[in-house]
MOPAC internal coordinates of N, CA, C and O (Angstrom, degrees):
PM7 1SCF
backbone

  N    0.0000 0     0.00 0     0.00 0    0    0    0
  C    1.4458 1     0.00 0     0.00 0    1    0    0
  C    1.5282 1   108.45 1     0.00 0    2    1    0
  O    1.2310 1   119.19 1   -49.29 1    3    2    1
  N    1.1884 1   119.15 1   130.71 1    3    2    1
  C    1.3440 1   142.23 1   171.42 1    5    3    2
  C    1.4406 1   110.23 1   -38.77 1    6    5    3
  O    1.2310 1   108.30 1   -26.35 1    7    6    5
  N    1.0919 1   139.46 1   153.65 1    7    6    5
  C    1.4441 1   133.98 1   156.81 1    9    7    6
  C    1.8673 1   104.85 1  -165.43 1   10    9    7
  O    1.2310 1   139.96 1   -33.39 1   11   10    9
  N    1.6595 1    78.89 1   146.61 1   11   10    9
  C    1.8374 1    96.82 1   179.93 1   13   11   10
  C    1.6271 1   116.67 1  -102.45 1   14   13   11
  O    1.2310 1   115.85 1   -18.77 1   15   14   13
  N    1.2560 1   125.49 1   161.23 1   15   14   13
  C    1.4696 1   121.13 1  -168.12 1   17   15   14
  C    1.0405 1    87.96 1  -112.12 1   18   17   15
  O    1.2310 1   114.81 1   -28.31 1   19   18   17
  N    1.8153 1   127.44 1   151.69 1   19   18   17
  C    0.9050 1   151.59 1    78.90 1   21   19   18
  C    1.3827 1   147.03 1   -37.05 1   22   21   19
  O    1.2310 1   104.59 1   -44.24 1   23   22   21
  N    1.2481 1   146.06 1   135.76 1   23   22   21
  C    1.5429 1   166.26 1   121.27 1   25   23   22
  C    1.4482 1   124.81 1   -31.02 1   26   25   23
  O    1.2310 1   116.95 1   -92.36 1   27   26   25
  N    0.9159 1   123.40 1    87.64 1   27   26   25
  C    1.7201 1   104.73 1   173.96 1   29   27   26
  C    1.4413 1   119.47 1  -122.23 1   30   29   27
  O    1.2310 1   112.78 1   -43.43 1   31   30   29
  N    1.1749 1   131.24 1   136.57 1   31   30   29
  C    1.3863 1   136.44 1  -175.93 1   33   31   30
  C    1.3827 1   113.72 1  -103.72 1   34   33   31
  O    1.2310 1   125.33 1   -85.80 1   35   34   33
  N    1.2265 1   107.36 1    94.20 1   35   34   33
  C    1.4169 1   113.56 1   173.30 1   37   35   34
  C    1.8630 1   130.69 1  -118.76 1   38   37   35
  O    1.2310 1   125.01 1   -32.60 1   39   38   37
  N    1.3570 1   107.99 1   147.40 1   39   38   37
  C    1.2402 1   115.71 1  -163.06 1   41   39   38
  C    1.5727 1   110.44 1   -83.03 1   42   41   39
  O    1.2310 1   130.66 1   -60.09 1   43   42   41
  N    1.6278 1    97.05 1   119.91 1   43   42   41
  C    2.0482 1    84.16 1   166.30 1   45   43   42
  C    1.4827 1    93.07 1   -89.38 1   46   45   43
  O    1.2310 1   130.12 1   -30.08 1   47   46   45
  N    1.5584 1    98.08 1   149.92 1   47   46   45
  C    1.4840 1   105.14 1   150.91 1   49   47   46
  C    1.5886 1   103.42 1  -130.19 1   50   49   47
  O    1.2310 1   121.68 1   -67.69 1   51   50   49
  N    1.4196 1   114.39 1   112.31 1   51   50   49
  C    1.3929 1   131.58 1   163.34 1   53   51   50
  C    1.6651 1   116.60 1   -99.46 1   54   53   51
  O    1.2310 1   117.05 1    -1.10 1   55   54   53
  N    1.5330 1   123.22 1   178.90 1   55   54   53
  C    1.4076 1   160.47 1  -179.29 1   57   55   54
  C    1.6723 1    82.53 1   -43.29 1   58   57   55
  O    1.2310 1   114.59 1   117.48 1   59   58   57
  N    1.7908 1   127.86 1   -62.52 1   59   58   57
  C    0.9392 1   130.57 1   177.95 1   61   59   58
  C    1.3738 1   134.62 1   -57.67 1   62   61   59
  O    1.2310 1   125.84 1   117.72 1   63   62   61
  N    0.9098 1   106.38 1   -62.28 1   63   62   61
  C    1.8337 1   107.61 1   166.49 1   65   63   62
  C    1.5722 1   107.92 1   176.29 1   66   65   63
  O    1.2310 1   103.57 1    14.95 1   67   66   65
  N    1.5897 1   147.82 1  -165.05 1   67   66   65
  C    1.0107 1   138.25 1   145.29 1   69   67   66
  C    1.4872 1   151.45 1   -75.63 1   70   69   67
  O    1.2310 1   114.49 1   -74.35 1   71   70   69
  N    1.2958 1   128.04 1   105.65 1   71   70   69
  C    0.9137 1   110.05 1   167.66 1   73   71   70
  C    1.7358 1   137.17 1  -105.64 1   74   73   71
  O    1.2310 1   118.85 1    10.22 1   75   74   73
  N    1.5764 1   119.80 1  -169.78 1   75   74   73
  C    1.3204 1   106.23 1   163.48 1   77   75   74
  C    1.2690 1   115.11 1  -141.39 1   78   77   75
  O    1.2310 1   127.87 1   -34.31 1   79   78   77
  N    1.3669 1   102.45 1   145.69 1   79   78   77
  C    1.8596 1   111.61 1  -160.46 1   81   79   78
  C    1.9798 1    90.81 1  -126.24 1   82   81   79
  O    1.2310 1   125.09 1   -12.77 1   83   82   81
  N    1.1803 1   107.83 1   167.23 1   83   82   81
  C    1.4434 1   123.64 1  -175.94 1   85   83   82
  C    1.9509 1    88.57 1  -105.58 1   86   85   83
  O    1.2310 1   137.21 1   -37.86 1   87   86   85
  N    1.7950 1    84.26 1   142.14 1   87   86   85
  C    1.9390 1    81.27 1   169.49 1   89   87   86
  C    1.7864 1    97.57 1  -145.64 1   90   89   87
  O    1.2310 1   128.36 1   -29.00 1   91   90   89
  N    1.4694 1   101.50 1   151.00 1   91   90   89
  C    1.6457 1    93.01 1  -164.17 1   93   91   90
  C    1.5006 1   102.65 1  -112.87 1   94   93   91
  O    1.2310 1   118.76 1   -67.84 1   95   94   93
  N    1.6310 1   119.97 1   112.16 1   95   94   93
  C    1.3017 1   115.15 1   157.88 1   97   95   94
  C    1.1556 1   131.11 1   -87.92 1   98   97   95
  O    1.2310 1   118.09 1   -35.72 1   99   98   97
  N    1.3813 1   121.24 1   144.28 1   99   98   97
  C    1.8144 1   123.57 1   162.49 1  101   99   98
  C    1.5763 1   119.09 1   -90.39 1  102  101   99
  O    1.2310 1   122.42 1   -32.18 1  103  102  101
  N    0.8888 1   112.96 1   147.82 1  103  102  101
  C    1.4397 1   109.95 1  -175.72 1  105  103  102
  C    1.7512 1   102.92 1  -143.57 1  106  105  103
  O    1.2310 1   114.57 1   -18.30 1  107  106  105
  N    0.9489 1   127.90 1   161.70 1  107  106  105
  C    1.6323 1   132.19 1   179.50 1  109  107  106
  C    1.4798 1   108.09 1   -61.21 1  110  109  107
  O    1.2310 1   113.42 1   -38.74 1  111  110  109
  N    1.3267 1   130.05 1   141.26 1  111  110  109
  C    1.5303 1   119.59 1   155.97 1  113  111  110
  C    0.9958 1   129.35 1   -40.78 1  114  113  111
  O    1.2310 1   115.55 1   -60.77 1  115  114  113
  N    1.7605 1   126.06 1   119.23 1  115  114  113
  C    1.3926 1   128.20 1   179.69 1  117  115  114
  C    1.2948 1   116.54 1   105.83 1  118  117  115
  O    1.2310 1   128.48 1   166.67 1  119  118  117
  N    1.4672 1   101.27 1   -13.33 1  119  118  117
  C    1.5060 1   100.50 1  -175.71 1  121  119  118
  C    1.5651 1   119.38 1  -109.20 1  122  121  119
  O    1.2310 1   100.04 1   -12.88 1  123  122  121
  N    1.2693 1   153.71 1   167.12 1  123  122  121
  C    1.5888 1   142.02 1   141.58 1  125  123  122
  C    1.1590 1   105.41 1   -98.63 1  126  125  123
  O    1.2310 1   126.89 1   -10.88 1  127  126  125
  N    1.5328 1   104.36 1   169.12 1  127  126  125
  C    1.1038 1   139.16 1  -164.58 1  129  127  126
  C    1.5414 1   125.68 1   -70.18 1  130  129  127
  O    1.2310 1   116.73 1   -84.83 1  131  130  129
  N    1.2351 1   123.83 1    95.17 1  131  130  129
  C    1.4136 1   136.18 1  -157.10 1  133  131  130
  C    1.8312 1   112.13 1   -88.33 1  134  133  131
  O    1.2310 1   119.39 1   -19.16 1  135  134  133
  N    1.0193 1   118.76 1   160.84 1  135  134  133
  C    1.8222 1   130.22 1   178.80 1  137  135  134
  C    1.6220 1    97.77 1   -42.96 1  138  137  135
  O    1.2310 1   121.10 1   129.57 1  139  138  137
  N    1.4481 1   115.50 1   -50.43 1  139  138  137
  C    1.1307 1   106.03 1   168.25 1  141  139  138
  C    1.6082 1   134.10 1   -57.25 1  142  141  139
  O    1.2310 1   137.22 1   131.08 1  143  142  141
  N    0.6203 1    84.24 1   -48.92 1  143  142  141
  C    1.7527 1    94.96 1   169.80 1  145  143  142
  C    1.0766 1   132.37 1   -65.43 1  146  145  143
  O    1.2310 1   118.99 1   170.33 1  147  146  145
  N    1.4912 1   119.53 1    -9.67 1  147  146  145
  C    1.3740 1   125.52 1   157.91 1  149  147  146
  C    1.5558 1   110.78 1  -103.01 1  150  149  147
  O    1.2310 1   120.89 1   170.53 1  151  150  149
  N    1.7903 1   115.91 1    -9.47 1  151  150  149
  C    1.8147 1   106.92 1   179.36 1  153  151  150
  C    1.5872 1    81.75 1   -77.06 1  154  153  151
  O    1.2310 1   117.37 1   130.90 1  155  154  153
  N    1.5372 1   122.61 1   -49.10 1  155  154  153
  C    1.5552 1   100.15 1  -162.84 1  157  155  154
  C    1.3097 1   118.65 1   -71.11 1  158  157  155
  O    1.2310 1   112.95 1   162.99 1  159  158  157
  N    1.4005 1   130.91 1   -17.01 1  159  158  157
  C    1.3273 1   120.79 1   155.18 1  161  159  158
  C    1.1625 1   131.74 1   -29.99 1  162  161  159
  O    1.2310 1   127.98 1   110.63 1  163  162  161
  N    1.7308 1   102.25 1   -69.37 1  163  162  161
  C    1.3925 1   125.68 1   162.60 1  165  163  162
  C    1.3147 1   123.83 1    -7.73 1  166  165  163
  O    1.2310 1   123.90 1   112.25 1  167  166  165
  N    1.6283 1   110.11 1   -67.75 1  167  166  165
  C    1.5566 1   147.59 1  -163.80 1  169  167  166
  C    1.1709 1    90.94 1   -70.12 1  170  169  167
  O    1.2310 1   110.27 1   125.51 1  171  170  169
  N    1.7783 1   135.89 1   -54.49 1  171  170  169
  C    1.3712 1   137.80 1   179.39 1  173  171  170
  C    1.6717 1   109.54 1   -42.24 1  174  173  171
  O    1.2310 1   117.51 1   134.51 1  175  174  173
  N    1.0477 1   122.34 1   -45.49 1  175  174  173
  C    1.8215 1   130.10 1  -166.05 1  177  175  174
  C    1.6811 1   107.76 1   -95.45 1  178  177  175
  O    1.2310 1   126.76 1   171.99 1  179  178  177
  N    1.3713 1   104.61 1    -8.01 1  179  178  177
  C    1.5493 1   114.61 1  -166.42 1  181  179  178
  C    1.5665 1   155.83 1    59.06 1  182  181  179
  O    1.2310 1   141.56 1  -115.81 1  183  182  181
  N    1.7666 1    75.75 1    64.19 1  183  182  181
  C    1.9062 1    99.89 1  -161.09 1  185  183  182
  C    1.4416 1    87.52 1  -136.12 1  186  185  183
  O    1.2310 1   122.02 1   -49.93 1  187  186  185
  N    1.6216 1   113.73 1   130.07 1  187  186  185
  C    1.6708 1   128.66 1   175.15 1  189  187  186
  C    1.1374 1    96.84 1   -96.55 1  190  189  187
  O    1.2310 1   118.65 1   -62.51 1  191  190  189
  N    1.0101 1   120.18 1   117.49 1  191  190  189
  C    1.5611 1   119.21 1  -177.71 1  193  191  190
  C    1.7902 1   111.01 1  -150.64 1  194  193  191
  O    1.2310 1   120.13 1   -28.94 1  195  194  193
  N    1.4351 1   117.35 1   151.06 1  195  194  193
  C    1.2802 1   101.06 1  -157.94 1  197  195  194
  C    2.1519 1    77.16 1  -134.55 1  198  197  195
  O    1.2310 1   131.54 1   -11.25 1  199  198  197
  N    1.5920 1    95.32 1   168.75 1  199  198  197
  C    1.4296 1    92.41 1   164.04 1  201  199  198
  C    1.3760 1   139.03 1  -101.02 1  202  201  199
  O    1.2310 1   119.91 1   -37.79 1  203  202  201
  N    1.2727 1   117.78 1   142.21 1  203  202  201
  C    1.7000 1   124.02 1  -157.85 1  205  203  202
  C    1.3457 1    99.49 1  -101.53 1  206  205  203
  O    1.2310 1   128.88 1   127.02 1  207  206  205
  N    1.3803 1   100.50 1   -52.98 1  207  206  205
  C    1.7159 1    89.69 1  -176.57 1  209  207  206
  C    1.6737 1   113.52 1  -128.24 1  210  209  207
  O    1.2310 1   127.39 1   -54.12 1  211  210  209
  N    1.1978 1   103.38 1   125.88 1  211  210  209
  C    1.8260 1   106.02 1  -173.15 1  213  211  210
  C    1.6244 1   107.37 1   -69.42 1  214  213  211
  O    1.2310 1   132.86 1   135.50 1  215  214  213
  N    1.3461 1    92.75 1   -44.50 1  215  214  213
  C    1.7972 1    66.25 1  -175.58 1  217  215  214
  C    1.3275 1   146.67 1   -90.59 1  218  217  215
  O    1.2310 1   127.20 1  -178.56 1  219  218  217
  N    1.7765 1   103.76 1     1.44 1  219  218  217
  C    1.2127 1   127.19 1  -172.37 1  221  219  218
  C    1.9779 1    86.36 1  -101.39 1  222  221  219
  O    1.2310 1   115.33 1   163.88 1  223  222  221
  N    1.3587 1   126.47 1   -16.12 1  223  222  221
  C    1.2688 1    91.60 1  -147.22 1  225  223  222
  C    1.6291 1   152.81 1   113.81 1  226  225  223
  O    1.2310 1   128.55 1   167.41 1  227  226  225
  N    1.0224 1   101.13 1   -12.59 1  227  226  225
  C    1.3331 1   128.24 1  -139.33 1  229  227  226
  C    1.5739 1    97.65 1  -111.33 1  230  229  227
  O    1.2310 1   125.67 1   -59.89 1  231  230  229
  N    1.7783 1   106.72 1   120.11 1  231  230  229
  C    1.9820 1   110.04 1   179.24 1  233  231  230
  C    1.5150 1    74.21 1  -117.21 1  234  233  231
  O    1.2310 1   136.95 1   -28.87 1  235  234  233
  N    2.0464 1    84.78 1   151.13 1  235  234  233
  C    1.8334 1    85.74 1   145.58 1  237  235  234
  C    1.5736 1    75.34 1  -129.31 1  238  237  235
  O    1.2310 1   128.56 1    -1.19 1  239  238  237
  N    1.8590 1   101.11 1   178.81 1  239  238  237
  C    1.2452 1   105.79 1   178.75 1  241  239  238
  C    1.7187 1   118.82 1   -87.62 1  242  241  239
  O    1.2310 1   121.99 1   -15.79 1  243  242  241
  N    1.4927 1   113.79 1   164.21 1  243  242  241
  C    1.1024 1   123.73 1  -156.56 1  245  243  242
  C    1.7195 1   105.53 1   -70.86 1  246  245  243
  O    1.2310 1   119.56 1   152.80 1  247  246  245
  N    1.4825 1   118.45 1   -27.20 1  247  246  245
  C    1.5278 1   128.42 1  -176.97 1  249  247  246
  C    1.3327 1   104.79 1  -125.37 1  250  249  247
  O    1.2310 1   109.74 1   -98.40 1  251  250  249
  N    1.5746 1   136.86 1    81.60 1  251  250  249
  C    1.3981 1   138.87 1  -148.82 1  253  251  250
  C    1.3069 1    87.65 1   -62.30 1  254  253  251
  O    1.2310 1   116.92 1   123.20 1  255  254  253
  N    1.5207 1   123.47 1   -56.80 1  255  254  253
  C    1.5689 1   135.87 1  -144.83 1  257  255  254
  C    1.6407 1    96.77 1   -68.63 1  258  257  255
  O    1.2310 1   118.19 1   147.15 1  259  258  257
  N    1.1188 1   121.06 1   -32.85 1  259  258  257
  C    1.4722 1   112.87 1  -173.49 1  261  259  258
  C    1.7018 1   118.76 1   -93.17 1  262  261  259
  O    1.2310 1   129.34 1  -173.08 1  263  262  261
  N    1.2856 1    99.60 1     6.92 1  263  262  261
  C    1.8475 1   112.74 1  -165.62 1  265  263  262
  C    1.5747 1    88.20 1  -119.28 1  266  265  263
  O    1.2310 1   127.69 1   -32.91 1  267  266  265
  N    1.8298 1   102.81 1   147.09 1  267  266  265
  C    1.3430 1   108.73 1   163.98 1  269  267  266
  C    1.2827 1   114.73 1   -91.19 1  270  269  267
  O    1.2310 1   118.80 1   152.37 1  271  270  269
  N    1.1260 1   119.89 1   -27.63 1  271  270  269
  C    1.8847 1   140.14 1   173.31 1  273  271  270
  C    2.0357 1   110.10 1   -56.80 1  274  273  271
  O    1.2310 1   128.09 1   -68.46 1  275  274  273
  N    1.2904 1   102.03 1   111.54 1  275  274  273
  C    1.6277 1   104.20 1  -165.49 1  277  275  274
  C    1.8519 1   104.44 1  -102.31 1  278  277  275
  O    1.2310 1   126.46 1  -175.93 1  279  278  277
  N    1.2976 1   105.19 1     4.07 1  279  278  277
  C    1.3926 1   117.87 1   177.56 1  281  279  278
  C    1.7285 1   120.99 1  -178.00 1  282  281  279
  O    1.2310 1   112.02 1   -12.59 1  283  282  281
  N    1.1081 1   132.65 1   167.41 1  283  282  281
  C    1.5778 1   118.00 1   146.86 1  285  283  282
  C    1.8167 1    99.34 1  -167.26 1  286  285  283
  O    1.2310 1   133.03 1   -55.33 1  287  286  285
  N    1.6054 1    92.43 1   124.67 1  287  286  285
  C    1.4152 1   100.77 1  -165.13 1  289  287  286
  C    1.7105 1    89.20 1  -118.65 1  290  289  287
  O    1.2310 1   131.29 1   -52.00 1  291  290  289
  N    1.5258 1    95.81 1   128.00 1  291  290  289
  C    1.2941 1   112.53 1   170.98 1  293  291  290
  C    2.4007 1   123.94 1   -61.70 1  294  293  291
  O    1.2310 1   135.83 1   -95.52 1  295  294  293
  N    0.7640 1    86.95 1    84.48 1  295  294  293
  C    1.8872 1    93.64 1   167.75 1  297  295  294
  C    1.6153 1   131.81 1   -34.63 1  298  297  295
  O    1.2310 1   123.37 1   132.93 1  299  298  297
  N    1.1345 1   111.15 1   -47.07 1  299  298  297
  C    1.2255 1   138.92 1   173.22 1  301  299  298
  C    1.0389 1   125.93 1   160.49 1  302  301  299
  O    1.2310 1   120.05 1   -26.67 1  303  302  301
  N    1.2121 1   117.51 1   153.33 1  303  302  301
  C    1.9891 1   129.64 1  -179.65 1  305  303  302
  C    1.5657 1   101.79 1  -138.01 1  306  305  303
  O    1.2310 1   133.06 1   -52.04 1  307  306  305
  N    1.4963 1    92.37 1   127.96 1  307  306  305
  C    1.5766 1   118.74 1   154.78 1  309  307  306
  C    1.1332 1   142.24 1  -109.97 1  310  309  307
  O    1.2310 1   114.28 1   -28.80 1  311  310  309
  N    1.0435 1   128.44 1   151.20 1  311  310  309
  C    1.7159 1   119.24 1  -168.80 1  313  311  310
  C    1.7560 1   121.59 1   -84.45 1  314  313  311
  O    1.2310 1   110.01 1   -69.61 1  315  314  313
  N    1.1129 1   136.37 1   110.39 1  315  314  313
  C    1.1779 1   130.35 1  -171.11 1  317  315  314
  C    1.4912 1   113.05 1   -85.79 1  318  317  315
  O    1.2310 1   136.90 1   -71.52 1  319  318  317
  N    1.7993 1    84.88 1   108.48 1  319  318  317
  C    1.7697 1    90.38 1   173.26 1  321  319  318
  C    1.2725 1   117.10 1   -78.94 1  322  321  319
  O    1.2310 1   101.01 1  -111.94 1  323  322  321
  N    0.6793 1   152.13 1    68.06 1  323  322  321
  C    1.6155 1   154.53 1  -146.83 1  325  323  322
  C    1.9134 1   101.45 1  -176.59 1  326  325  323
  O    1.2310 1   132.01 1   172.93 1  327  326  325
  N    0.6260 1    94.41 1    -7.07 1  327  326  325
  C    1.7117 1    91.46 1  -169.39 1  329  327  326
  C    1.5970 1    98.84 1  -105.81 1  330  329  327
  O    1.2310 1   126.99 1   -57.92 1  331  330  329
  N    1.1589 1   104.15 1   122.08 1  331  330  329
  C    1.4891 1   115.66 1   158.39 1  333  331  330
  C    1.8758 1   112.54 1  -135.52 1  334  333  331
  O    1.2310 1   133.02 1   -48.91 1  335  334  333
  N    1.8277 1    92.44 1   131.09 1  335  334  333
  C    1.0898 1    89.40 1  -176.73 1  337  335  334
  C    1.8012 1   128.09 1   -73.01 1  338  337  335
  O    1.2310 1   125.25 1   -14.11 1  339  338  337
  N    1.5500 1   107.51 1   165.89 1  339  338  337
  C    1.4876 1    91.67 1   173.73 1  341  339  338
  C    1.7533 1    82.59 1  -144.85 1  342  341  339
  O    1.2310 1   122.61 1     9.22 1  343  342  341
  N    1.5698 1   112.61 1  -170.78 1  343  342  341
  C    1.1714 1   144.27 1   174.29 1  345  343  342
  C    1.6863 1    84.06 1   102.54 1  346  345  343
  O    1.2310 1   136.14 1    26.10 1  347  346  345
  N    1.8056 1    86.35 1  -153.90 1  347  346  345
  C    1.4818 1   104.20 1   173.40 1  349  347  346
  C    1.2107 1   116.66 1   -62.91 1  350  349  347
  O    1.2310 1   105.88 1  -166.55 1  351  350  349
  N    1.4094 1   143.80 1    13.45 1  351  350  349
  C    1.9800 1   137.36 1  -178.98 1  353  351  350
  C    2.0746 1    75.00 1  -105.40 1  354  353  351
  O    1.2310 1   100.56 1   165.81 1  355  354  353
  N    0.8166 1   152.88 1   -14.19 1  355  354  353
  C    1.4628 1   137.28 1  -162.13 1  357  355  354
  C    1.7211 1    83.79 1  -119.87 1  358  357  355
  O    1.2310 1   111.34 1    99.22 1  359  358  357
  N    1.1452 1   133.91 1   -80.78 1  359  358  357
  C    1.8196 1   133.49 1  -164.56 1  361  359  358
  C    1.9574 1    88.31 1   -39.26 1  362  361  359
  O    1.2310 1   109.55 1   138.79 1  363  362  361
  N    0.9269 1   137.20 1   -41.21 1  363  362  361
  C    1.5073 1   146.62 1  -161.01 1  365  363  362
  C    1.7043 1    97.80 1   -70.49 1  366  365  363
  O    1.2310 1   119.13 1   125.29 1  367  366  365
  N    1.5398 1   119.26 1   -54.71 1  367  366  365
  C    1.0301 1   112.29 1  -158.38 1  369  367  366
  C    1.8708 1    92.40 1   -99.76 1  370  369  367
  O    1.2310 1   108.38 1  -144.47 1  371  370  369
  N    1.1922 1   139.33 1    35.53 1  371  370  369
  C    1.4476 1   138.34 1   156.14 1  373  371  370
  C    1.6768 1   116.45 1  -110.92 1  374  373  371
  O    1.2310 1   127.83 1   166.26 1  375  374  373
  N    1.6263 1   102.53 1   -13.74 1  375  374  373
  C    1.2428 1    94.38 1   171.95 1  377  375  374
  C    1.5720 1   143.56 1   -66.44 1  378  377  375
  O    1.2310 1   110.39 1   -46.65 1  379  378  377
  N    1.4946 1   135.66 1   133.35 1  379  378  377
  C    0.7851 1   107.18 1  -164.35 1  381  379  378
  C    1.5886 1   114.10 1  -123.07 1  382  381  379
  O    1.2310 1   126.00 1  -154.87 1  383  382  381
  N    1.1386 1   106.07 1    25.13 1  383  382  381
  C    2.0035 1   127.60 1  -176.89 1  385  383  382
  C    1.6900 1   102.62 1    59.32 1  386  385  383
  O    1.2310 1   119.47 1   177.49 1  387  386  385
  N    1.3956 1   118.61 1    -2.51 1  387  386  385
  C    1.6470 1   111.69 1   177.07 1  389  387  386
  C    1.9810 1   100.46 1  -104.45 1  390  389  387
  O    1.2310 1   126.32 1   -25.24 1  391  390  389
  N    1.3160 1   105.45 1   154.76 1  391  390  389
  C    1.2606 1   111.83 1   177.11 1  393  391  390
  C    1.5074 1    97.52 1  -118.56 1  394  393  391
  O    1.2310 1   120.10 1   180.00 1  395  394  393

């Protein structure tokens, strides 16, 4: 299956102070990037985190006491046209079952 990149700039706020790091989602062709798609991001880097606030954006994590991360609110995401996939998601989508 095909997939498109995204960009997203999102804020940690930890014990330390805030910062902001870039995080890269894929999502299917045609589609953007949904709540889901940023908890499983999340889960990819290794932060359980659920959402607090929909319209800002806004996870805290699912076990505050066991996480150093006290929030992380997404900034904005863009789609990176520049990305074309390859490996097997590209050999997959040229096939055509005739020889």
């Amino acid at each position: 299956m095909l997939k498109e990149r995204y960009y997203s700039t999102v804020e940690y706020a930890d014990r330390y102070g805030k910062t902001n790091k870039e995080l890269h989602l894929y999502c299917e062709i045609g589609k953007k990037p949904t709540i889901g798609d940023f908890i499983e991001a999340f889960q990819k880097i290794g932060l359980d985190l659920e959402l607090n606030d929909f319209v800002n954006l806004t996870f805290k994590p699912r076990r505050p006491l066991a996480s150093t991360v006290i929030s992380v609110k997404v900034l904005r995401t863009i789609k990176d046209h520049t990305y074309r996939p390859t490996g097997s998601d590209m050999e997959a989508s040229h096939r055509t079952g005739t020889r």
